[in-house]
HTML snippet that shows the backbone in 3Dmol.js (N, CA, C, O; Angstrom):
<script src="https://3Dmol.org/build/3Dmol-min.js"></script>
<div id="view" style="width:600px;height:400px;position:relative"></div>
<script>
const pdb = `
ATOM      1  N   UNK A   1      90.695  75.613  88.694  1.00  0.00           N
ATOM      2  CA  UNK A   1      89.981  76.870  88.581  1.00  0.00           C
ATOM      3  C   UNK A   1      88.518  76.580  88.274  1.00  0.00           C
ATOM      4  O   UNK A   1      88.165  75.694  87.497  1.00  0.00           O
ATOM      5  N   UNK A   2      87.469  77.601  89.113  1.00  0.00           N
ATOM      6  CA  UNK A   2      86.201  77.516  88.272  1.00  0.00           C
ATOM      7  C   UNK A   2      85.576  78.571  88.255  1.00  0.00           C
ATOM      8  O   UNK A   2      86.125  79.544  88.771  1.00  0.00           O
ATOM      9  N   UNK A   3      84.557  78.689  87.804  1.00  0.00           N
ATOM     10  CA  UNK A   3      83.119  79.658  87.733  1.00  0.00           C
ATOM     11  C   UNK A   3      82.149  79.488  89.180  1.00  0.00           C
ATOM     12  O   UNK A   3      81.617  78.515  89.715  1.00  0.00           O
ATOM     13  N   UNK A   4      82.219  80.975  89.513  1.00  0.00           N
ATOM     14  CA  UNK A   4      81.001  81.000  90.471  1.00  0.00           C
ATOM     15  C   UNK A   4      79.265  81.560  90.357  1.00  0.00           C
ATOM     16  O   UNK A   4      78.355  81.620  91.184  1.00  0.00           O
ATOM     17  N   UNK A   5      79.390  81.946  88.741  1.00  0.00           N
ATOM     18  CA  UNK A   5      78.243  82.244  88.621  1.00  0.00           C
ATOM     19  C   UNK A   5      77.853  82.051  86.942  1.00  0.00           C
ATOM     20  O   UNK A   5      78.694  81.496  86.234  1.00  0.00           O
ATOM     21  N   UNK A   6      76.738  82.457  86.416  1.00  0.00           N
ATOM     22  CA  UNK A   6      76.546  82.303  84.860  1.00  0.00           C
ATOM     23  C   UNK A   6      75.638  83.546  85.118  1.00  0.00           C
ATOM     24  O   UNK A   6      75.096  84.053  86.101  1.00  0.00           O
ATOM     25  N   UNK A   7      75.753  83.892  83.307  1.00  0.00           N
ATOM     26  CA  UNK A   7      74.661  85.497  83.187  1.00  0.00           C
ATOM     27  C   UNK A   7      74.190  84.974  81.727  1.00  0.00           C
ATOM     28  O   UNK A   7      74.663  84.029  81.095  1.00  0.00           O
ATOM     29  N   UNK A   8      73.373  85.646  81.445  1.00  0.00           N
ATOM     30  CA  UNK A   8      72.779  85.798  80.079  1.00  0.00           C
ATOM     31  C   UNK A   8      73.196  86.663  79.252  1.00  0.00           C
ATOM     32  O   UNK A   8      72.361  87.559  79.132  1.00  0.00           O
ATOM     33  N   UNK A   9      74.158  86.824  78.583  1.00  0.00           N
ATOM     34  CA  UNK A   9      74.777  88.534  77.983  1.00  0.00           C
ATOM     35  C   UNK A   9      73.300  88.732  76.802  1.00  0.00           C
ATOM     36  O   UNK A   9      72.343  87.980  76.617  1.00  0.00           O
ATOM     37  N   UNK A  10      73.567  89.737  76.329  1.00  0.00           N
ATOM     38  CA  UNK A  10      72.675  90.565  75.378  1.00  0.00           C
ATOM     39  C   UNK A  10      72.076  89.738  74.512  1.00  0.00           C
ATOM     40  O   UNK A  10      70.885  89.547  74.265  1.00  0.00           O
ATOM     41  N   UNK A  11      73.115  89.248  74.059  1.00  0.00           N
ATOM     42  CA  UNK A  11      72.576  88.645  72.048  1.00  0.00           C
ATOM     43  C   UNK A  11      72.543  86.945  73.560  1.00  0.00           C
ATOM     44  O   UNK A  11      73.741  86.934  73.846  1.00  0.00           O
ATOM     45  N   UNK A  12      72.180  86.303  74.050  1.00  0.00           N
ATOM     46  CA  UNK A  12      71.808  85.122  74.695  1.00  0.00           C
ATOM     47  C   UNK A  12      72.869  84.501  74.725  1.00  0.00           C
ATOM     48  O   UNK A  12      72.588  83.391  74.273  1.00  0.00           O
ATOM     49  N   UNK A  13      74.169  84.533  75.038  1.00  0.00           N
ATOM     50  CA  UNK A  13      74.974  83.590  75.169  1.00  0.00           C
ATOM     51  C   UNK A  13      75.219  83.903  76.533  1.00  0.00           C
ATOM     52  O   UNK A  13      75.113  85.006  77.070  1.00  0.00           O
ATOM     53  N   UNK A  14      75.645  82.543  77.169  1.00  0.00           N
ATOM     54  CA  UNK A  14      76.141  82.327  77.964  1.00  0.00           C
ATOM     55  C   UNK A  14      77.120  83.029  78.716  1.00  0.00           C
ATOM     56  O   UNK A  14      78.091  82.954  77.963  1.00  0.00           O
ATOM     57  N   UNK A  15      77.508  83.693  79.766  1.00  0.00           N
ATOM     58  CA  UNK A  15      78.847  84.677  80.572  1.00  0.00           C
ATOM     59  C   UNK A  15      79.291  84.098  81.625  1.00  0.00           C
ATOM     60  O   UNK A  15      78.705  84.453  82.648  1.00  0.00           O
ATOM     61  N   UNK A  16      80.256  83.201  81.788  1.00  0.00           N
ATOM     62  CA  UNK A  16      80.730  82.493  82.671  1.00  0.00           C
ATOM     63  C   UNK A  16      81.374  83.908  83.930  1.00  0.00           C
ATOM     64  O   UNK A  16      82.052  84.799  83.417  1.00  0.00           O
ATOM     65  N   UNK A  17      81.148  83.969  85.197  1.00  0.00           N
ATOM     66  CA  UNK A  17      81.733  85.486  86.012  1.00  0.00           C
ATOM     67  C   UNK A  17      82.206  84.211  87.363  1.00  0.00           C
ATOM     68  O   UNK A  17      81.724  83.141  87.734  1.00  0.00           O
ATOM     69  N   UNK A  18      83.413  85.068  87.777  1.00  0.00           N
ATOM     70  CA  UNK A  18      84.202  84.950  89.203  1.00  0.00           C
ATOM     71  C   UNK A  18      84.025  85.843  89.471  1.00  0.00           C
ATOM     72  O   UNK A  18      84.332  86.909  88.937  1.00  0.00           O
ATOM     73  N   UNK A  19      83.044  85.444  91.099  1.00  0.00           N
ATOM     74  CA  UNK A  19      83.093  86.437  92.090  1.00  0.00           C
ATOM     75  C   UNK A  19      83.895  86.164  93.282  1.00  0.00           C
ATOM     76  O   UNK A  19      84.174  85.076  93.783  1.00  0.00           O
ATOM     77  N   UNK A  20      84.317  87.723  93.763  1.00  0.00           N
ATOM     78  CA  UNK A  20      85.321  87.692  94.730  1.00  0.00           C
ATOM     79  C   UNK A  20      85.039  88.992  96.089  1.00  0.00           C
ATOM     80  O   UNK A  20      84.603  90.106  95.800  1.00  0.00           O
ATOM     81  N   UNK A  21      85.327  88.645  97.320  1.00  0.00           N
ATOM     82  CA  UNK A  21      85.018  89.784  98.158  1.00  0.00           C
ATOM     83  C   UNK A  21      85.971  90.485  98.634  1.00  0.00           C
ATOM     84  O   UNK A  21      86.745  89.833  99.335  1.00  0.00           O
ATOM     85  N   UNK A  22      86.337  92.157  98.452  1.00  0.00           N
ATOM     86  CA  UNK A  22      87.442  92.612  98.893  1.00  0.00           C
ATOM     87  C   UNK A  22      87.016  92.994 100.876  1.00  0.00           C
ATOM     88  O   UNK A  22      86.349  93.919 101.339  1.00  0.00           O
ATOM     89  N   UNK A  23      87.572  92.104 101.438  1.00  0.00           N
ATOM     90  CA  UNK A  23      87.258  92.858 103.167  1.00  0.00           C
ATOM     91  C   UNK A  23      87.646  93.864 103.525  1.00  0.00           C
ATOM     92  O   UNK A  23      88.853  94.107 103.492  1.00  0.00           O
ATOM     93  N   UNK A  24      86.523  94.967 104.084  1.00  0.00           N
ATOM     94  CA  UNK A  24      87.122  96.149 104.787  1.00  0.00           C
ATOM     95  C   UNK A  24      87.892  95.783 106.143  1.00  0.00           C
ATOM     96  O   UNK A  24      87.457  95.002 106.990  1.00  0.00           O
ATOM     97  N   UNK A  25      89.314  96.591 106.221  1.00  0.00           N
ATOM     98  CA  UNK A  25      90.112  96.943 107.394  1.00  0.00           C
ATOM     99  C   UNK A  25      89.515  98.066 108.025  1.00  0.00           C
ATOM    100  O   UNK A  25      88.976  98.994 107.422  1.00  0.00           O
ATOM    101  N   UNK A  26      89.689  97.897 109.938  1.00  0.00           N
ATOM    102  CA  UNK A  26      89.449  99.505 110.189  1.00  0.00           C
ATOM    103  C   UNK A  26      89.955 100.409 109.700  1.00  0.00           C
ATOM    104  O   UNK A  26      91.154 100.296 109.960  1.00  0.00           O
ATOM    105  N   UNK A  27      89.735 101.561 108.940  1.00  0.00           N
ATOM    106  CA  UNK A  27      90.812 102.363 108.320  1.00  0.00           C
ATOM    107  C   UNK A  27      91.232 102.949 109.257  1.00  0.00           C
ATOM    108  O   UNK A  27      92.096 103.745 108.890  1.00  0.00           O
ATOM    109  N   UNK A  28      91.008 102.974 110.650  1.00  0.00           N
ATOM    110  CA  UNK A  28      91.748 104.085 111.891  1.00  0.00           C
ATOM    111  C   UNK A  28      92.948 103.446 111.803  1.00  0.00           C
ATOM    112  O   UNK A  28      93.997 104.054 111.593  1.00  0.00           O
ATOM    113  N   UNK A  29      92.851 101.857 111.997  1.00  0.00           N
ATOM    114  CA  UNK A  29      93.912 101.111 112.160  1.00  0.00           C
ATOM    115  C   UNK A  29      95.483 100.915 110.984  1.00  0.00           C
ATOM    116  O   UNK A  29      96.710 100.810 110.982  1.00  0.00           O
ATOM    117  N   UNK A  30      94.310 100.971 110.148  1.00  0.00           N
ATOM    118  CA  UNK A  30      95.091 100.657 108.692  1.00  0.00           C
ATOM    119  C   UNK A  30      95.390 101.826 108.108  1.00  0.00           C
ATOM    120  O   UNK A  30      95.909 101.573 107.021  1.00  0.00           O
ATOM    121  N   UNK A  31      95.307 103.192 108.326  1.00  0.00           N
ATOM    122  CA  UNK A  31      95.355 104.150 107.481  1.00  0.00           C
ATOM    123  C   UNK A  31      95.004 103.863 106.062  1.00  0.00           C
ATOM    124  O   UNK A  31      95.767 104.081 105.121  1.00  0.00           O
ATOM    125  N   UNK A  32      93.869 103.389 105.966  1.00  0.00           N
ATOM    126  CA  UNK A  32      93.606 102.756 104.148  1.00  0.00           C
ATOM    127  C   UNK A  32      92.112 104.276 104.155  1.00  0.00           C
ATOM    128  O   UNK A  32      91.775 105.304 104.742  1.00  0.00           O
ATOM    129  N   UNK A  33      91.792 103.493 103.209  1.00  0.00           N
ATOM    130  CA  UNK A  33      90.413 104.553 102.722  1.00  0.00           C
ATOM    131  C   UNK A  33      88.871 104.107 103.608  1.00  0.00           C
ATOM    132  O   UNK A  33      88.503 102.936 103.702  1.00  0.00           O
ATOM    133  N   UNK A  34      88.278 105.016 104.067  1.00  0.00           N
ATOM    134  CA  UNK A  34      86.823 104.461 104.555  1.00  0.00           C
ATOM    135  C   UNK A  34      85.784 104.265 103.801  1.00  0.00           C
ATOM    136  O   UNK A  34      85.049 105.219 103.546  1.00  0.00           O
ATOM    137  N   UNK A  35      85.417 102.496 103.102  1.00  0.00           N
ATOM    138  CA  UNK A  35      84.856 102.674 102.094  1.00  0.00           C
ATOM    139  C   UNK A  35      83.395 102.984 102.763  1.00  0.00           C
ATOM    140  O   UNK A  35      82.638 103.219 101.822  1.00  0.00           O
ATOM    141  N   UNK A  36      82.865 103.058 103.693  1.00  0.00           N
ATOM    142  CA  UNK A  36      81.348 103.461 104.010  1.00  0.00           C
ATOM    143  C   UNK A  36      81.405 105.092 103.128  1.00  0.00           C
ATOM    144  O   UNK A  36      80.471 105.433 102.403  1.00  0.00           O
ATOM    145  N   UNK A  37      82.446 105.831 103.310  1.00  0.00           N
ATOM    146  CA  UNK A  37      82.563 107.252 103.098  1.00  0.00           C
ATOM    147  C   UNK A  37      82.641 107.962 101.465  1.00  0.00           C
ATOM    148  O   UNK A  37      82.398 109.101 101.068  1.00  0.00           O
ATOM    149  N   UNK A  38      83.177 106.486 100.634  1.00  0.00           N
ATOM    150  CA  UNK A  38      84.128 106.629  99.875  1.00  0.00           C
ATOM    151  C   UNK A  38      83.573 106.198  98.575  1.00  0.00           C
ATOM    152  O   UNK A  38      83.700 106.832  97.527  1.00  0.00           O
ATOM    153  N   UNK A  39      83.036 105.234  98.695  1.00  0.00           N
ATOM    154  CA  UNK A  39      82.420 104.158  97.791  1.00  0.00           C
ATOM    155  C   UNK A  39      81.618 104.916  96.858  1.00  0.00           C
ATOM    156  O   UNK A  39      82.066 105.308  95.780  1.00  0.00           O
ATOM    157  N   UNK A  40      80.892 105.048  97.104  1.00  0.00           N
ATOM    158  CA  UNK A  40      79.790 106.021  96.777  1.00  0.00           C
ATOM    159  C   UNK A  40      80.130 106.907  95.909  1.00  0.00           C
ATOM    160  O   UNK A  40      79.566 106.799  94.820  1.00  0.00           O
ATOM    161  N   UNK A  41      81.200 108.127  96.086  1.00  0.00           N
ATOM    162  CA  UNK A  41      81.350 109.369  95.359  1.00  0.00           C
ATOM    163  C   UNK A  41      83.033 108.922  94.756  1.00  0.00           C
ATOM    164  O   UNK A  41      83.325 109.171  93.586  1.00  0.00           O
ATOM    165  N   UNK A  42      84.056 108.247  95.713  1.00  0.00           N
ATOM    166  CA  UNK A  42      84.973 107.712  94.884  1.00  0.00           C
ATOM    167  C   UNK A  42      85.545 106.163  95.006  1.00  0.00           C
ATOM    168  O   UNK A  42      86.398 105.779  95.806  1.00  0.00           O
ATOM    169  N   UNK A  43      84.915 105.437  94.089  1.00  0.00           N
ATOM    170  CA  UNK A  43      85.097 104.251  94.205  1.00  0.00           C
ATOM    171  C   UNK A  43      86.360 103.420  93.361  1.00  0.00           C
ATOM    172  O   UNK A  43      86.813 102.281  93.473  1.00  0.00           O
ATOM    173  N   UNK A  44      86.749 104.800  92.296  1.00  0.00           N
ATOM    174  CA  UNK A  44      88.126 104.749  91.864  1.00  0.00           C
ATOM    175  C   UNK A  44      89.511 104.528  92.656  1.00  0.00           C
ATOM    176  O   UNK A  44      90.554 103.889  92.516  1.00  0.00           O
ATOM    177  N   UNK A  45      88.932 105.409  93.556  1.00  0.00           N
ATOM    178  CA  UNK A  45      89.725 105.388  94.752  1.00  0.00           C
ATOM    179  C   UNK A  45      90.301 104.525  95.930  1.00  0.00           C
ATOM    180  O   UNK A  45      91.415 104.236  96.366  1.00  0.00           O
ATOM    181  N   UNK A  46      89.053 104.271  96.213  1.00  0.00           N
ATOM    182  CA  UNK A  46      88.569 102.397  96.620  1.00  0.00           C
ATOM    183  C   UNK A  46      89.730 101.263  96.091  1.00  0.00           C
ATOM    184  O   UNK A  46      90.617 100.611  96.642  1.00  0.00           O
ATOM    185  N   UNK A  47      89.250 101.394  94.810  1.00  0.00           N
ATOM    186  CA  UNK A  47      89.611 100.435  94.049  1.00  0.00           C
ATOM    187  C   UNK A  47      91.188 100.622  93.975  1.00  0.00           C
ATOM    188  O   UNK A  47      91.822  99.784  94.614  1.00  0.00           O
ATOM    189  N   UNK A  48      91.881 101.535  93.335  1.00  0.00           N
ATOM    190  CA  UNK A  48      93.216 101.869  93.327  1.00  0.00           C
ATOM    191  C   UNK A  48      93.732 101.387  95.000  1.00  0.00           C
ATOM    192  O   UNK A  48      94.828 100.843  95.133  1.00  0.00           O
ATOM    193  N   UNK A  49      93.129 101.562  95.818  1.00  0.00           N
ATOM    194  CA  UNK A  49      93.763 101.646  97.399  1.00  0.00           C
ATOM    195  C   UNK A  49      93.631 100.036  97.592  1.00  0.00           C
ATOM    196  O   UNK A  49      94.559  99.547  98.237  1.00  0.00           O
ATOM    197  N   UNK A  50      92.739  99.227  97.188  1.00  0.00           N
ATOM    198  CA  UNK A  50      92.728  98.026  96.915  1.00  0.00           C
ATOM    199  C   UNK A  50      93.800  97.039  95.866  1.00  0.00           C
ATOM    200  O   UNK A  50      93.995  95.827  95.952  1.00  0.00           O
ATOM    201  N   UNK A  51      94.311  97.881  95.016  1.00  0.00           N
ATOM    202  CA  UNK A  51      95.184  96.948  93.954  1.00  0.00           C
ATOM    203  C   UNK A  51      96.091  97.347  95.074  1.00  0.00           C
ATOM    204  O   UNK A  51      96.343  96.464  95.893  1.00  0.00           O
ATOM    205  N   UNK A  52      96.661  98.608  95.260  1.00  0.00           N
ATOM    206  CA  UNK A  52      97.762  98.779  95.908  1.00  0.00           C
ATOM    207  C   UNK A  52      98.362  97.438  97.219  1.00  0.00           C
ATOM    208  O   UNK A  52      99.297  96.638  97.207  1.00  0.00           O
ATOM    209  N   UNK A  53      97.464  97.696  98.046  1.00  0.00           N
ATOM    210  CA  UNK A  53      97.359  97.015  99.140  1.00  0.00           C
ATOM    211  C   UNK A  53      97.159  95.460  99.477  1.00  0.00           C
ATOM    212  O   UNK A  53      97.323  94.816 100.512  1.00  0.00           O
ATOM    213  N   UNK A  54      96.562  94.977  97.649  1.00  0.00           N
ATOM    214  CA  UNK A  54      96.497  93.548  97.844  1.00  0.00           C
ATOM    215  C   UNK A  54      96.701  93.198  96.011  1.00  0.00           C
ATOM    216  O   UNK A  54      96.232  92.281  95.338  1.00  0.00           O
ATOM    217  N   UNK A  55      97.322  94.004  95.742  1.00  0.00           N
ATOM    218  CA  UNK A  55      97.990  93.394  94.674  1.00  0.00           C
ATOM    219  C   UNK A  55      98.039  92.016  94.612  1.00  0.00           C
ATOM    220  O   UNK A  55      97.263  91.542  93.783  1.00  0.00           O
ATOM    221  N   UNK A  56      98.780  91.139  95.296  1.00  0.00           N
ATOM    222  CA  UNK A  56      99.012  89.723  95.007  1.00  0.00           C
ATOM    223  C   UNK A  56      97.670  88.665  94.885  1.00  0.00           C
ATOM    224  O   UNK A  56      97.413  87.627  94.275  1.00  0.00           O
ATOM    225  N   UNK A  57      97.088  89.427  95.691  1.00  0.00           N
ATOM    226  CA  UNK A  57      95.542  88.455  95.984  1.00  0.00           C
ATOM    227  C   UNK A  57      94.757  88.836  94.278  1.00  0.00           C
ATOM    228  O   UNK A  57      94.562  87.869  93.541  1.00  0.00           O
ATOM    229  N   UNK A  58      94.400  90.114  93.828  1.00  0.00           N
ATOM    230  CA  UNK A  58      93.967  90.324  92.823  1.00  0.00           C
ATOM    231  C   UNK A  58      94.724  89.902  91.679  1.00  0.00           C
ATOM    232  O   UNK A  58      94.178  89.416  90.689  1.00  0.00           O
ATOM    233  N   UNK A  59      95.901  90.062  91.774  1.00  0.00           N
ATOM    234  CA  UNK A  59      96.005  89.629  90.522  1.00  0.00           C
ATOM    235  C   UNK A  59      96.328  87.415  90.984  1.00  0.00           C
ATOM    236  O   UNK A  59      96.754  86.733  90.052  1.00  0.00           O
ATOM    237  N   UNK A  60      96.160  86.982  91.836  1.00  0.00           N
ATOM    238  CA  UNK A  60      96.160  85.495  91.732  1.00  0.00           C
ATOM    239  C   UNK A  60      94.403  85.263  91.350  1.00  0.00           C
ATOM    240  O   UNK A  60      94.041  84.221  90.804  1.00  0.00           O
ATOM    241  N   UNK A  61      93.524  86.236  91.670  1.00  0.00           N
ATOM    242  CA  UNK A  61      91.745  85.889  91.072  1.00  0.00           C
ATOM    243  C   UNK A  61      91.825  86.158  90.137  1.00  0.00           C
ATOM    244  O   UNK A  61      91.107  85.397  89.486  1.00  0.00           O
ATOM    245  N   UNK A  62      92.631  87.341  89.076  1.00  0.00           N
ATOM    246  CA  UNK A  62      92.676  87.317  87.468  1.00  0.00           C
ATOM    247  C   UNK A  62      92.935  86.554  86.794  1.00  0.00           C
ATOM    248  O   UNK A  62      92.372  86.474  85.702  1.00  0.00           O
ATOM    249  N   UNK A  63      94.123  85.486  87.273  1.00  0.00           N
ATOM    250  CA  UNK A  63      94.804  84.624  86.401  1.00  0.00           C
ATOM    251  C   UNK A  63      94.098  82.829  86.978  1.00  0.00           C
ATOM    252  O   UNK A  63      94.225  81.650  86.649  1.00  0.00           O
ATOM    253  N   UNK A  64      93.375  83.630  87.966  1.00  0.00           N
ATOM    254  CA  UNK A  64      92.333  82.210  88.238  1.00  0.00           C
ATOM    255  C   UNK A  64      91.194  82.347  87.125  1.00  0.00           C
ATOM    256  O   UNK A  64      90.871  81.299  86.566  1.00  0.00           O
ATOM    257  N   UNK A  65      90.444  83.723  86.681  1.00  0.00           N
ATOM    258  CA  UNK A  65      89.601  83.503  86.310  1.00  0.00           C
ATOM    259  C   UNK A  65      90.027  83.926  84.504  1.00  0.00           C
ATOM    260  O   UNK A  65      89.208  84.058  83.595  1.00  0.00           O
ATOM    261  N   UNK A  66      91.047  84.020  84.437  1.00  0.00           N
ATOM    262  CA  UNK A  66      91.418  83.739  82.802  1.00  0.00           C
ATOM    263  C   UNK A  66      91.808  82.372  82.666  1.00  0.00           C
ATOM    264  O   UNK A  66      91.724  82.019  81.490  1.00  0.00           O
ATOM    265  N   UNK A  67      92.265  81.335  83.553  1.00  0.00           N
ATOM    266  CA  UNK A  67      92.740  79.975  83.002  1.00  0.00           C
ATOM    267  C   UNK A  67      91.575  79.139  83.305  1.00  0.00           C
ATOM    268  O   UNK A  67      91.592  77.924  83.108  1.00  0.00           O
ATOM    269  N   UNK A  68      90.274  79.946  83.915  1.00  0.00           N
ATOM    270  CA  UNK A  68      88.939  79.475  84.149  1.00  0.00           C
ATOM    271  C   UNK A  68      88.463  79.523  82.906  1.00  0.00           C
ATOM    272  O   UNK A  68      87.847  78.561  82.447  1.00  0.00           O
ATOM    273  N   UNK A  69      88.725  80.855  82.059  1.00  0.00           N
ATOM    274  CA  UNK A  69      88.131  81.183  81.030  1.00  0.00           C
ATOM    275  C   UNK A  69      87.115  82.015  81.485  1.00  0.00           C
ATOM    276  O   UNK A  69      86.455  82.384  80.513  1.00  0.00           O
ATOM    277  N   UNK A  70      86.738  82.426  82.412  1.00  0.00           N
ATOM    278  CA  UNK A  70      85.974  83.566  82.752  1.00  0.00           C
ATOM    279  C   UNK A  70      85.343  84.487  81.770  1.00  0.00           C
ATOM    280  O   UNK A  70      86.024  84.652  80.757  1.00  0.00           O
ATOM    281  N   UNK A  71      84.396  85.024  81.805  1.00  0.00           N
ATOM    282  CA  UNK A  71      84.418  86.451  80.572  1.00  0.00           C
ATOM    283  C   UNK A  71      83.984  87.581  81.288  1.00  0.00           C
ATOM    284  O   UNK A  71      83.846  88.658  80.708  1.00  0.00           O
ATOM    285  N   UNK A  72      83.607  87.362  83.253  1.00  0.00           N
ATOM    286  CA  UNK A  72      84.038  88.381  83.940  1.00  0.00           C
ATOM    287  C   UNK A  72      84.412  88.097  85.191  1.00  0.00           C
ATOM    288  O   UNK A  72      84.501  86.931  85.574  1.00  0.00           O
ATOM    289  N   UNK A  73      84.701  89.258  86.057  1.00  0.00           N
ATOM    290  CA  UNK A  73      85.276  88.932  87.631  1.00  0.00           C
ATOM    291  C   UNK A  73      84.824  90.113  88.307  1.00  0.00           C
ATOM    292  O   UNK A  73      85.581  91.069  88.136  1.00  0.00           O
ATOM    293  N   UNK A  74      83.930  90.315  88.945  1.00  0.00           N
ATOM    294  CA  UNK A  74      82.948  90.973  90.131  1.00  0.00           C
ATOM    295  C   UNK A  74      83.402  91.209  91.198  1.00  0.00           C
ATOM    296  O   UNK A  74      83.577  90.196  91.876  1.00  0.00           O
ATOM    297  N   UNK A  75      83.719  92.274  91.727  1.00  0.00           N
ATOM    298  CA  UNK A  75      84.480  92.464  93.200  1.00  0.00           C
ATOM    299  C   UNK A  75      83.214  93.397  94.098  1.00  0.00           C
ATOM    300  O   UNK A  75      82.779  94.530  93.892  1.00  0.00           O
ATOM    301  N   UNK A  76      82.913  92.505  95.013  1.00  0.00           N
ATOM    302  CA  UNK A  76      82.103  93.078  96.228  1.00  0.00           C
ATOM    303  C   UNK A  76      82.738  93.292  97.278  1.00  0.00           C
ATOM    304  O   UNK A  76      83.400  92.416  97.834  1.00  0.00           O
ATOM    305  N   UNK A  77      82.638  94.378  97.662  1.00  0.00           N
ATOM    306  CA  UNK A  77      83.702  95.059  99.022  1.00  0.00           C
ATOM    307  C   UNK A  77      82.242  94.284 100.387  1.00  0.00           C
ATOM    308  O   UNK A  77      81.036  94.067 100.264  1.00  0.00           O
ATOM    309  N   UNK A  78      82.906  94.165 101.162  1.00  0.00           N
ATOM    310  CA  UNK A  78      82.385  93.744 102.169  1.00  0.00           C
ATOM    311  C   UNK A  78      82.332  94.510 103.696  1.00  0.00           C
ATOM    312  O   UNK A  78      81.198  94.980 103.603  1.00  0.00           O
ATOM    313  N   UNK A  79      82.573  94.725 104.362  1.00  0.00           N
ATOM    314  CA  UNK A  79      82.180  94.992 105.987  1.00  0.00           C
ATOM    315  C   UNK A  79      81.721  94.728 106.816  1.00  0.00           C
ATOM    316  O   UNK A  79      80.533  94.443 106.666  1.00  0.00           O
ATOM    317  N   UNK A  80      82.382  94.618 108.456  1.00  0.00           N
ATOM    318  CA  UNK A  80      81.729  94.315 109.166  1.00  0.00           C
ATOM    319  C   UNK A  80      80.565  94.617 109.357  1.00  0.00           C
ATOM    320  O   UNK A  80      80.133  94.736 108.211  1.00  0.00           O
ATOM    321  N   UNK A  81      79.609  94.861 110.157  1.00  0.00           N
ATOM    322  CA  UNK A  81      78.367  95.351 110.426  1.00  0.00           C
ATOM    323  C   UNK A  81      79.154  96.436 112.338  1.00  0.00           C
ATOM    324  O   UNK A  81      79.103  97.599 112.740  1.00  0.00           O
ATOM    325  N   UNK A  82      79.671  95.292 112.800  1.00  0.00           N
ATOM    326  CA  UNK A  82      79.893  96.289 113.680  1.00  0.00           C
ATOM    327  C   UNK A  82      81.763  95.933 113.709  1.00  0.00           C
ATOM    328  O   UNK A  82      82.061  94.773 113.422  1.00  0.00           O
ATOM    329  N   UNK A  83      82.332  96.407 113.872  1.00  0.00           N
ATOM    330  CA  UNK A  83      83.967  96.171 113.901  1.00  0.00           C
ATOM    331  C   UNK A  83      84.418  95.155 114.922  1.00  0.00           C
ATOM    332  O   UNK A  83      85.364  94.443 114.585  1.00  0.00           O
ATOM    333  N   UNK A  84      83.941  94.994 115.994  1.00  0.00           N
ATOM    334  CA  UNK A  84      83.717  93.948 116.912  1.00  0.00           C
ATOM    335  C   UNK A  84      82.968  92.643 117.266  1.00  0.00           C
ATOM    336  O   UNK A  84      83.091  91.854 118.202  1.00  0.00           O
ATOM    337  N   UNK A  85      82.043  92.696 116.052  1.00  0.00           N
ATOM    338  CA  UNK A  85      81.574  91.110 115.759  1.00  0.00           C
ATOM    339  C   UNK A  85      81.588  90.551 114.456  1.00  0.00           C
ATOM    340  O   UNK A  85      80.866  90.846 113.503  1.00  0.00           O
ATOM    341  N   UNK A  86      82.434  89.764 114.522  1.00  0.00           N
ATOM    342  CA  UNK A  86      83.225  88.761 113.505  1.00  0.00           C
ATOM    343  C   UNK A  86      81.974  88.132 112.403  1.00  0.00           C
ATOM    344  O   UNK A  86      82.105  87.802 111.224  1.00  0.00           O
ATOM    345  N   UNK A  87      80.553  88.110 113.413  1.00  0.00           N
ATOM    346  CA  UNK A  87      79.821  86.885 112.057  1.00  0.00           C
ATOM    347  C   UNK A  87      78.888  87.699 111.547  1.00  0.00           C
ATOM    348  O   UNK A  87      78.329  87.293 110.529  1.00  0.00           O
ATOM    349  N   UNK A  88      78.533  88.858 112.030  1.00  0.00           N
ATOM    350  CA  UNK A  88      77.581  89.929 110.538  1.00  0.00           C
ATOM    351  C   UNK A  88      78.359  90.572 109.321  1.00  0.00           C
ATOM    352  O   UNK A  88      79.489  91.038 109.472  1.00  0.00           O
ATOM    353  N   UNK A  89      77.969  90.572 108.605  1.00  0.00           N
ATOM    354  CA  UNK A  89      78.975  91.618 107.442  1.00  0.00           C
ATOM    355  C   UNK A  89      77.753  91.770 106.321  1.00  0.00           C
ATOM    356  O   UNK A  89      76.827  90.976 106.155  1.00  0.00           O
ATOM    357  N   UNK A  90      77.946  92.714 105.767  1.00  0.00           N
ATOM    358  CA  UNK A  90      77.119  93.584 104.931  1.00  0.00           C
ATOM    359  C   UNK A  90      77.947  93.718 103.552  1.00  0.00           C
ATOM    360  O   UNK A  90      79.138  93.422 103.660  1.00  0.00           O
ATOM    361  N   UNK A  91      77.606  94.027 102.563  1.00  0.00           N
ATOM    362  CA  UNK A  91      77.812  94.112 101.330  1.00  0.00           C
ATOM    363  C   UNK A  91      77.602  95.576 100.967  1.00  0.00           C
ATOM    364  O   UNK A  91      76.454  96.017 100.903  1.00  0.00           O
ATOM    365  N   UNK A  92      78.558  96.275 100.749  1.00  0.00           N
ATOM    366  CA  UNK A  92      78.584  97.509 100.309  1.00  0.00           C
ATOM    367  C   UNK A  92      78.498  98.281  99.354  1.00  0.00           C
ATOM    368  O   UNK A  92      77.840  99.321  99.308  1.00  0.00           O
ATOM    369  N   UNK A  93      79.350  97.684  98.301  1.00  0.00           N
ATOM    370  CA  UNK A  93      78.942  97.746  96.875  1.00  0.00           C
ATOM    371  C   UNK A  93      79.681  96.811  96.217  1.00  0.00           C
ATOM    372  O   UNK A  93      80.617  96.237  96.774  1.00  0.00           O
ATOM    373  N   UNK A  94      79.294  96.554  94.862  1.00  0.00           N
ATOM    374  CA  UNK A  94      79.607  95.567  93.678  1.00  0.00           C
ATOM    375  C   UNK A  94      80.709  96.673  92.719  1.00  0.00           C
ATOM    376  O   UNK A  94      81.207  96.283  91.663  1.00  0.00           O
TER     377      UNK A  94
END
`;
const viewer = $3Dmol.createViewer("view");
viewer.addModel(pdb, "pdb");
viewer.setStyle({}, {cartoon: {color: "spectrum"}});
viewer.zoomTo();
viewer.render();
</script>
């Protein structure tokens, strides 16, 4: 297990963080949520439709980044740029 990033918390200590990217599915395809639509006003939503759907993956980055010792774990949703080309993708929200 490791750390992919360091922060400065408040009082100056050190914050060891795992970051991780959740990939958008077409939602036409997937019947999941459209996070371009979604994110924004419900990202609870997002998120819940995400544990649901990849449960196993999230919780194997929790127990990566607690036996890391982590003191956080950052999830950036991702997206294509266009649904048909594989090497742009955009960052949607944190």
């Amino acid at each position: 297990t490791e750390h992919d990033s360091v922060q400065s918390a408040p009082n100056n200590e050190i914050q060891f963080i795992n970051i991780k990217a959740l990939n958008e599915w077409d939602s036409k395809f997937s019947g999941g949520v459209d996070w371009r639509q979604k994110l924004d006003t419900q990202r609870g939503a997002v998120l819940a439709n995400e544990l649901k759907n990849n449960a196993c993956k999230l919780a194997k980055w929790t127990v990566q980044a607690i036996l890391a010792g982590s003191d956080q774990i950052k999830f950036g949703y991702v997206s294509r740029v266009n649904v048909r080309d594989s090497t742009k993708h955009m960052i949607l929200g944190t």
